[in-house]
KOLSEMI-191037 format. One record per residue (C-alpha): x, y negated, z negated; residue in three letters. Coordinates in pm, whole numbers, plus 50000, padded with zeros to 5 digits. Example, Ala and Ser with C-alpha at 12.3 -4.5 7.8 and 13.67 -1.06 7.14 Angstrom:
BEGIN
512305045049220ALA/513675010649286SER/
REM end
This chain:
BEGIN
414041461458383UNK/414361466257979UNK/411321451557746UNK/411041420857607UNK/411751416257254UNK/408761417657013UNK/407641376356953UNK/409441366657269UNK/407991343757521UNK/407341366757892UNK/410041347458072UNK/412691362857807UNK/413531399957830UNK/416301424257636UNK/418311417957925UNK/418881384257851UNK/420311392657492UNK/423731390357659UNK/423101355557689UNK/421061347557404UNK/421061320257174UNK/422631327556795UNK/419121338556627UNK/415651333956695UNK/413011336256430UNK/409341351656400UNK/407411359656103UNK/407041394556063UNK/404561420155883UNK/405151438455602UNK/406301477955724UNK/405781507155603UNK/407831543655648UNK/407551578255501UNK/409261589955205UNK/409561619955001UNK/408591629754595UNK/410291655654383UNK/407211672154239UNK/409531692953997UNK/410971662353840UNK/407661650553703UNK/407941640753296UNK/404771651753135UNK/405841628752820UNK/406871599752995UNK/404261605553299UNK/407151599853575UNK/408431609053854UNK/411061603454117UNK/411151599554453UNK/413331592154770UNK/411891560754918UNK/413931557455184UNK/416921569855403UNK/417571545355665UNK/416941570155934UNK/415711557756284UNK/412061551956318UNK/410181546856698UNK/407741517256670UNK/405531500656880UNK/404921463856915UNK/401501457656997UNK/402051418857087UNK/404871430857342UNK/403291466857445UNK/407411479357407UNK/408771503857190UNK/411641501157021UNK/413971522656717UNK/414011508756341UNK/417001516256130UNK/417241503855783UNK/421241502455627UNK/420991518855295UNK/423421495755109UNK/423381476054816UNK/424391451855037UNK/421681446855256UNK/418481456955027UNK/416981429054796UNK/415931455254522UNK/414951431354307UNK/411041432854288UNK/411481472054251UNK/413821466253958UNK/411691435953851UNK/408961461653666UNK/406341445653794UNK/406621466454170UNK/403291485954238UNK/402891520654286UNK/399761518254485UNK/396961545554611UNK/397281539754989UNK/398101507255020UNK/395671492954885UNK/397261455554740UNK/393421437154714UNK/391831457754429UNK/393621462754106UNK/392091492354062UNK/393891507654333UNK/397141500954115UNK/398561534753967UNK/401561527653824UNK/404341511053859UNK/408201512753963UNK/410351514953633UNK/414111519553809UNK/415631517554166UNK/418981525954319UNK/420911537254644UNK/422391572854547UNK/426231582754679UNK/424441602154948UNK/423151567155116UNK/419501573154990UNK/417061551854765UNK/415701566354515UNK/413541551054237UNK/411391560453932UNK/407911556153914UNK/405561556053606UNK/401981563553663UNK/399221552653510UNK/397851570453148UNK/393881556953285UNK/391011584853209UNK/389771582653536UNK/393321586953705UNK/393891618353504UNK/392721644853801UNK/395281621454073UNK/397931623853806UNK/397211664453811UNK/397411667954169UNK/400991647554221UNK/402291670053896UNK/401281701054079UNK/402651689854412UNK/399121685854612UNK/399701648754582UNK/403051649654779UNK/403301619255072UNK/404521588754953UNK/404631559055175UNK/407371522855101UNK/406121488155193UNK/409281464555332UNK/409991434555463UNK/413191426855674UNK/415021393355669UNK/416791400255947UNK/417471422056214UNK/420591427956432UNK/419031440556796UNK/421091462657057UNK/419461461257379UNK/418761498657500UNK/421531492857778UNK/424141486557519UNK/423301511657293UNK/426301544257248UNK/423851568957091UNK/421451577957345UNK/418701558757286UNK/416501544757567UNK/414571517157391UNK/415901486357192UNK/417691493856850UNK/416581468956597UNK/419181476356245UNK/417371454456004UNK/420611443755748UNK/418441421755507UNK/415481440555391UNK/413531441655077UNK/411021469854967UNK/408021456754766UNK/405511486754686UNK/405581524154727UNK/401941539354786UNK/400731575754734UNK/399201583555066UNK/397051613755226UNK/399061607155555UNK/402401590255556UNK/402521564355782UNK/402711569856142UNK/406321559756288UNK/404191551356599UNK/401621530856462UNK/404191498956397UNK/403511470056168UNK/400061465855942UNK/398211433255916UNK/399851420555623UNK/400931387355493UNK/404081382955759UNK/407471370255636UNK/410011350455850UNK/412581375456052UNK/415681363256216UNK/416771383656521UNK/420601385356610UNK/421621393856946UNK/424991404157019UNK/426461370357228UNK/425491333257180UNK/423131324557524UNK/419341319157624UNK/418471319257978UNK/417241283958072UNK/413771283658234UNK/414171275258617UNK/413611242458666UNK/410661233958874UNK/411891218959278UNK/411881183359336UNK/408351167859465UNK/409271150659761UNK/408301114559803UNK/406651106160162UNK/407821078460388UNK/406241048460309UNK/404751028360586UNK/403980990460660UNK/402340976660321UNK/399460964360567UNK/398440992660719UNK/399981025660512UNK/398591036160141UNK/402201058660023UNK/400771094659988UNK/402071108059658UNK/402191146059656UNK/400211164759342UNK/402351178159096UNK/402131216759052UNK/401041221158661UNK/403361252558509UNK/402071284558466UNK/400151286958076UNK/401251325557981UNK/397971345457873UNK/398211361557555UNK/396381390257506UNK/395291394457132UNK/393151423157195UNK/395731448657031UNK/396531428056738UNK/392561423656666UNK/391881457256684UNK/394971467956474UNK/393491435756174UNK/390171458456192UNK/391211490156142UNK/393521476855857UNK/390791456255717UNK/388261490555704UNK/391011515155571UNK/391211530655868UNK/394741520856025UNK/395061559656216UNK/392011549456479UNK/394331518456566UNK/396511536156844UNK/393781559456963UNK/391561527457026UNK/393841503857166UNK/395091530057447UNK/391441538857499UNK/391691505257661UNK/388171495857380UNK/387701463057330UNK/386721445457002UNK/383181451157014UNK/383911485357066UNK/386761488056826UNK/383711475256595UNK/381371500656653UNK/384381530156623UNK/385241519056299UNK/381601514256161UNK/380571553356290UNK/384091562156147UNK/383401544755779UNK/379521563755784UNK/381431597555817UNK/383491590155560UNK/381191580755323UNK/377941608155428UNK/381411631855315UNK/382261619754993UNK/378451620854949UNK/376811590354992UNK/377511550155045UNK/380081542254856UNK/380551501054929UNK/377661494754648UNK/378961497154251UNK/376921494154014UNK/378321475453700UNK/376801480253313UNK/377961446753139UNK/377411436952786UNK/378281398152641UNK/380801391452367UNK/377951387152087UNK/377021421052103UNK/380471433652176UNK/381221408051884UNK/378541426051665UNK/379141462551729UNK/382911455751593UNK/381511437751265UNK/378861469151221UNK/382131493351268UNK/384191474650999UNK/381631475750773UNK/380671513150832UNK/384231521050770UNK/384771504150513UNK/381801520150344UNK/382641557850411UNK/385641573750603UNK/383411594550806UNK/383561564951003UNK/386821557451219UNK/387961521651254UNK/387911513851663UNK/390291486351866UNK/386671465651834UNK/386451468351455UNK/389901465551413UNK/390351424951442UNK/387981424651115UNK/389711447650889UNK/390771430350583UNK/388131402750586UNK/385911397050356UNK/382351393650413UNK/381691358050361UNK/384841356050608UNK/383521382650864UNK/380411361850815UNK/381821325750910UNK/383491337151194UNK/380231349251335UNK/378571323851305UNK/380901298851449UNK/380741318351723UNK/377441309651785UNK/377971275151801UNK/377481266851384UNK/380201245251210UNK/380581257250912UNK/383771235850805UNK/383521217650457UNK/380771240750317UNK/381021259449946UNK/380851292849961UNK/377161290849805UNK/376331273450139UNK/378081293750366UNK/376271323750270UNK/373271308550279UNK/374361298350652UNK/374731329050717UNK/371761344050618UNK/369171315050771UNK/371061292950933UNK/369781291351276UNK/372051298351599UNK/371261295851983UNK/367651312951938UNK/366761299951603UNK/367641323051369UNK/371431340751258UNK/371671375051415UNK/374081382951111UNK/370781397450924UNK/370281421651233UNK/373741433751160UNK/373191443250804UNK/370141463750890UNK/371911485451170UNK/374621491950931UNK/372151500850649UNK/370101520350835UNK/373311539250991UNK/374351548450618UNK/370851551850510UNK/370451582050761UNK/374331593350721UNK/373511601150339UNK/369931612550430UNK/372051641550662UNK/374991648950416UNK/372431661350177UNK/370501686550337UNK/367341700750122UNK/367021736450035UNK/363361738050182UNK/364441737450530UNK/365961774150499UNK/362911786750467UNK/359991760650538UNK/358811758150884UNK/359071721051045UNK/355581710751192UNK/354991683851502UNK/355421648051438UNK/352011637951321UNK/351321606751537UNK/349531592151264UNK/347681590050936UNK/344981611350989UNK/344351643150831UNK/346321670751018UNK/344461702151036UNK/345861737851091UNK/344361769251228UNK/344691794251156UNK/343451826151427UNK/343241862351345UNK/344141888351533UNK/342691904451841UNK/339971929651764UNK/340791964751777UNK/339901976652143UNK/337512006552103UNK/336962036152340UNK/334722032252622UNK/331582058652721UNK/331642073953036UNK/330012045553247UNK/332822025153159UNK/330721993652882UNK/333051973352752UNK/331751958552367UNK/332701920852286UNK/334681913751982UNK/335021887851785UNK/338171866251636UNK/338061850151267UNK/339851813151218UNK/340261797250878UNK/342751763150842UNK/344431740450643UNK/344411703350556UNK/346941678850453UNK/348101639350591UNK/351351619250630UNK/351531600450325UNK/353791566750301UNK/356451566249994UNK/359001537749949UNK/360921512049754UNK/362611477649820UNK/366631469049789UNK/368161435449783UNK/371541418549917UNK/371861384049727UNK/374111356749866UNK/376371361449543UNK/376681401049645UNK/378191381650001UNK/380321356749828UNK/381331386149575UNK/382291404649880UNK/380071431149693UNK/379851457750018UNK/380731489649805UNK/377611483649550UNK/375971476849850UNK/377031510550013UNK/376081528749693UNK/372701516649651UNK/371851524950045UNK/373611556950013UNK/371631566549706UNK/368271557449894UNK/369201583450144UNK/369641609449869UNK/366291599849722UNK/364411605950006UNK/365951638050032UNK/365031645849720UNK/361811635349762UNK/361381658750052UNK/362261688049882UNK/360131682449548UNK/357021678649766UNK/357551711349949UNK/358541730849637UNK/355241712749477UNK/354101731349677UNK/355171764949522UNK/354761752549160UNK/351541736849182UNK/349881770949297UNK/346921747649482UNK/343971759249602UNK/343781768749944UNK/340991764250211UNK/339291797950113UNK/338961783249740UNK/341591806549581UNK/344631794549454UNK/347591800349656UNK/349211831849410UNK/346901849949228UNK/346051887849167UNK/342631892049248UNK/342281916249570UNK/341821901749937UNK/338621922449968UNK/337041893949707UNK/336301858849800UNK/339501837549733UNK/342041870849667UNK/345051870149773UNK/347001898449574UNK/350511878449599UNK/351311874949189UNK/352851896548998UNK/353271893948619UNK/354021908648271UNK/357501926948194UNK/358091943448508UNK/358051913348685UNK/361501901248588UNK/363821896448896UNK/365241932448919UNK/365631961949211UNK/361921975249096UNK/360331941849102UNK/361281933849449UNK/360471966449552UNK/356661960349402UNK/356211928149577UNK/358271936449903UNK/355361964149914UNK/352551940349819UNK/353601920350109UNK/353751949150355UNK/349831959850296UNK/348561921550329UNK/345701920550592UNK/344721896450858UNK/341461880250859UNK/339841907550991UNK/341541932350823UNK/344261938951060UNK/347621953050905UNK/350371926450967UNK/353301948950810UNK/354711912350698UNK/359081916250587UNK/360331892550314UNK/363391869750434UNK/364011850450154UNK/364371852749743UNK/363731817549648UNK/364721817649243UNK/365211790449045UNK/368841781448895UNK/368501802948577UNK/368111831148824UNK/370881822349087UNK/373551847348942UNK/371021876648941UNK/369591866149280UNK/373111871249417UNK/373821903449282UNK/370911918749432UNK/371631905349761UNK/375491911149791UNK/377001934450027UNK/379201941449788UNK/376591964949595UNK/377542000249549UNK/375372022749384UNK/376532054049188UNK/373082076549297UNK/371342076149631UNK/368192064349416UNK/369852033349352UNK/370472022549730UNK/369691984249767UNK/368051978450074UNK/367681940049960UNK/371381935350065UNK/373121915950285UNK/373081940250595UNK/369901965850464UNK/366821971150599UNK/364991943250458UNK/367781917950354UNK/367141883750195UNK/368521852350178UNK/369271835249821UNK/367901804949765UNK/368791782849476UNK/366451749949400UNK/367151732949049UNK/363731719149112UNK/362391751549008UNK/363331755748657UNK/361521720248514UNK/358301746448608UNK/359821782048482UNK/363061795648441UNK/361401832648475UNK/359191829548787UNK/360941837449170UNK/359431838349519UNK/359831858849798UNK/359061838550143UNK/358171859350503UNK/360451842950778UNK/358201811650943UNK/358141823251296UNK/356521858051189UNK/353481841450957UNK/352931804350803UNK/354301797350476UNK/354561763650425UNK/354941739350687UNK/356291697850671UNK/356301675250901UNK/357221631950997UNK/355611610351133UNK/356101605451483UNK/358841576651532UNK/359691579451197UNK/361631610751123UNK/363461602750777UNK/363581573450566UNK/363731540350799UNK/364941506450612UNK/362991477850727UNK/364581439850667UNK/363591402350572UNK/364331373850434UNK/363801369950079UNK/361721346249907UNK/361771352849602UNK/365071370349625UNK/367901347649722UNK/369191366449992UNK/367951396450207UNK/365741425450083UNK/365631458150267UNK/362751479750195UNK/363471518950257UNK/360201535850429UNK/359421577550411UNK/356271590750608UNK/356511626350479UNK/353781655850415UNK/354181692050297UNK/351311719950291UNK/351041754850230UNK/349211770750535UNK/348901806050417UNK/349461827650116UNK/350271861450334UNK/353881849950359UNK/354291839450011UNK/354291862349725UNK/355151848449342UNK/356671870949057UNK/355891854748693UNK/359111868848526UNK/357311879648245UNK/
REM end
């Protein structure tokens, strides 16, 4: 006896198809099959590829509702496929499947035909998404190489196995009205075995070959008993037997749902043979799903989301106009894009409609006041915020463009973490170990300290943006003036560390920090030279080079210190370089500069203007920090730069910013340091 069609009722089999009515009708899942890509055709520029979705061969499914197998065949004709969603553009090239999640979308299906060889073949475009860049990679080099087509069919024209001419010993289903919908990339191609997926099912009309349907038996008559004499005979009427109700067994279809439902369609056969029920289709699935995950390292059904609302989205696209509008270091994004060419008083407006303020009818005078004070959902405009971020962006872009010449040489201390006075010490070194007698005494030593003092000290000014700068649209005055306080503060910075040079200070040990007097004296620190020969020349350096070579510690221990750097001022700059250029030659061995670029003690020009308001003769030669102090600057904690701080004006009509520097420079020790008077 052959199987019963898939959908039929138990009483109907295949045999009966010689008899069967015109068509029946059953909805049925969408399909899947196996297919084939062309790695070599992939377009790098376009991001395409083609592929052969189908070729109509015979596939062996299963019908779980009927437990029969039967053979697929799809006719590759125009004919008979509806190509139309594949043509349509808006087809889905899908990762495995997977039609619930729009991020499981990876392209799409630009063109579809049926070649002269009977086979479809189609185009697909993939996705240009960052995070689909390594996929893309893989299906360009060929790892990425099953494909797998999603169809419905319309309708299928069954041969029962007995009637089939080609061999086949199961029921041929040739579905002539079909219509492909998706094509998926897919670890595993489909499994011809595995039969339909739990997918939204479309109505299917099956035609058998003749035109008859085998009538149900009718049921035999119930016969009637005699009746008797109405006085002494109740007529016995016999119970009617009710008809068989068929049992459906929806086990296989359940578990089949599941394993769909989890992403795990391959367990489907293996459990349903196992003979498992639901429960323990259940469990299977659940142990199967931890595997999965413990591989890919770690739970992977919880996503964590960052999120931000469309003010501040709104605000980091008006802070991005403005930037780049200021200075082209800063590129226009898609964000700041929807505000280029507005003014400000228009940039303005729009933000603060969007927080709920109508601002229609109001002058301009108004407006800007609006947006300035007016208050929005927590009391107050958030336009002001805006401003600051942007000036204090600029502020600290022209604070880096225009580096100071101190920090070649100068060493950068710790943040101070506050106002109080920051004090240095200074250690000498170790003590000389000394020879011990024969019973092995060890003598103690001793090691000398001396330090400096110095504080953070607070410098700073106050700028102003009037409501007639806004309705002016005056953002390029504005730029200069915030640009120009970052350049101040620079400057700043580096007059108080050269100060430092110039003002030849007193030091902790009472002398001043270059003088003449020997280091054996109280307050002698042997680091000056004057009087003719001290003009920047070859001898000169030589004299203090050696002066700082013999400087002691603080208890007399040689330190053998190496000058790094010739800081001159910029009357000297021309004469600085030609004493430290590689390109030197001399004409007699006695003229060999070791003070060039590459010799034995090289140095490093530096040139600060700041210099020559003190002396246009006088140059300094500077140890390198990490080998001895020098002079040493430092922030304060939080607060490294300047720092613009904003409010409401009150006596200003509009907003005043107020520019902040917490800044201090000392010199820490006059061993490194060694001054040449020029003349």
């Amino acid at each position: 006896m052959l199987g019963k069609l898939p959908g039929m009722p138990p009483e109907t089999t295949t045999a009966a198809i010689a008899n069967a009515a015109p068509a029946t009708t059953r909805l049925m899942p969408v399909q899947h099959r196996a297919a084939s890509i062309n790695a070599a055709s992939f377009n790098d520029a376009e991001r395409t590829v083609e592929v052969v979705w189908t070729t109509g061969a015979n596939v062996r499914r299963y019908d779980y509702m009927s437990g029969q197998s039967y053979d697929e065949s799809l006719v590759v004709e125009a004919a008979a496929i509806d190509m139309t969603r594949l043509n349509s553009g808006r087809a889905p090239v899908l990762n495995t499947h997977a039609s619930y999640d729009l991020q499981a979308q990876i392209g799409c299906v630009e063109r579809a035909w049926v070649d002269d060889q009977g086979q479809g073949r189609a185009i697909l475009k993939l996705s240009g998404r960052a995070e689909l860049a390594g996929l893309v990679q893989d299906i360009k080099d060929g790892i990425v190489s099953n494909i797998s087509v999603g169809y419905s069919v319309q309708r299928y024209e069954v041969t029962a196995a007995a009637n089939r001419t080609d061999g086949g010993t199961v029921p041929l289903y040739r579905a002539v009205a079909w219509q492909p919908a998706e094509i998926s990339f897919v670890p595993v191609p489909a499994d011809a075995q595995s039969g339909t997926r739990n997918q939204p099912s479309q109505p299917c009309e099956f035609i058998g070959q003749t035109a008859q349907i085998l009538k149900e038996q009718s049921m035999p008559p119930v016969e009637t008993p005699a009746v008797a004499t109405p006085a002494t005979v109740t007529p016995a009427v016999a119970t009617p037997v009710a008809a068989a109700t068929p049992v459906v067994d929806t086990r296989a279809a359940d578990i089949v749902a599941l394993c769909t439902r989890h992403n795990a369609p391959q367990l489907a056969e293996q459990l349903i043979r196992a003979n498992h029920t639901v429960d323990q289709a259940r469990a299977a699935i659940l142990e199967h799903r931890a595997a999965v995950d413990a591989a890919a390292g770690g739970h992977l059904n919880t996503t964590v989301q960052t999120v931000r609302d469309e003010g501040q989205t709104r605000a980091a696209g008006i802070e991005n106009a403005f930037l780049s509008r200021m200075t082209s270091a800063v590129a226009l994004d898609d964000n700041g894009r929807r505000f280029r060419g507005m003014s400000l008083l228009e940039i303005g407006r729009d933000f603060v409609e969007a927080r709920g303020v109508q601002t229609r009818g109001m002058e301009k005078m108004q407006l800007a006041a609006a947006i300035l004070t007016r208050a929005g959902q927590l009391g107050t405009s958030d336009f002001p915020s805006i401003l600051a971020n942007v000036a204090n962006k600029r502020l600290r872009m022209a604070y880096m463009e225009n580096q100071g010449s101190y920090a070649i040489w100068a060493r950068r201390a710790p943040n101070a973490p506050d106002f109080k006075s920051i004090n240095v010490t200074q250690l000498s070194g170790a003590p000389d170990l000394l020879q011990t007698n024969e019973a092995g005494e060890f003598k103690y030593g001793t090691m000398t300290d001396s330090g400096e003092t110095y504080k953070v000290i607070t410098y700073g000014r106050i700028v102003s943006l009037t409501r007639q700068a806004i309705i002016n649209d005056d953002l390029r005055a504005f730029d200069r003036l915030i640009g120009a306080y970052g350049m101040a503060a620079r400057r700043l910075e580096n007059r108080l560390v050269y100060s430092q040079l110039t003002a030849n200070a007193a030091l902790a040990d009472t002398g001043n920090l270059f003088n003449a007097t020997a280091v054996t004296t109280a307050g002698g620190h042997a680091n000056l030279g004057s009087g003719a020969g001290s003009a920047l020349q070859l001898t000169s350096l030589t004299t203090a080079r050696t002066a700082m070579r013999v400087q002691k510690g603080l208890q007399g221990e040689e330190l053998n210190i190496v000058p790094s750097y010739l800081i001159v001022p910029a009357a000297l700059e021309q004469t600085s370089y030609q004493l430290t250029s590689n390109q030197y030659v001399p004409l007699a061995s006695a003229n060999i500069n070791e003070f060039r670029q590459g010799g034995r003690t090289a140095l490093t020009p530096v040139v600060e203007s700041v210099l020559d308001a003190n002396s246009a003769t006088a140059w300094y030669l500077a140890s390198d920090s990490g080998q001895v102090d020098t002079v040493e600057y430092c922030y304060l904690d939080g607060a490294e730069g300047p720092v613009i701080e904003s409010e409401m004006g009150f006596e200003v009509d509009g907003m005043s910013w107020r520019c902040r520097l917490d800044f201090a420079a000392k010199a820490i020790d006059f061993r490194g340091l060694y001054k040449s008077n020029g003349a």
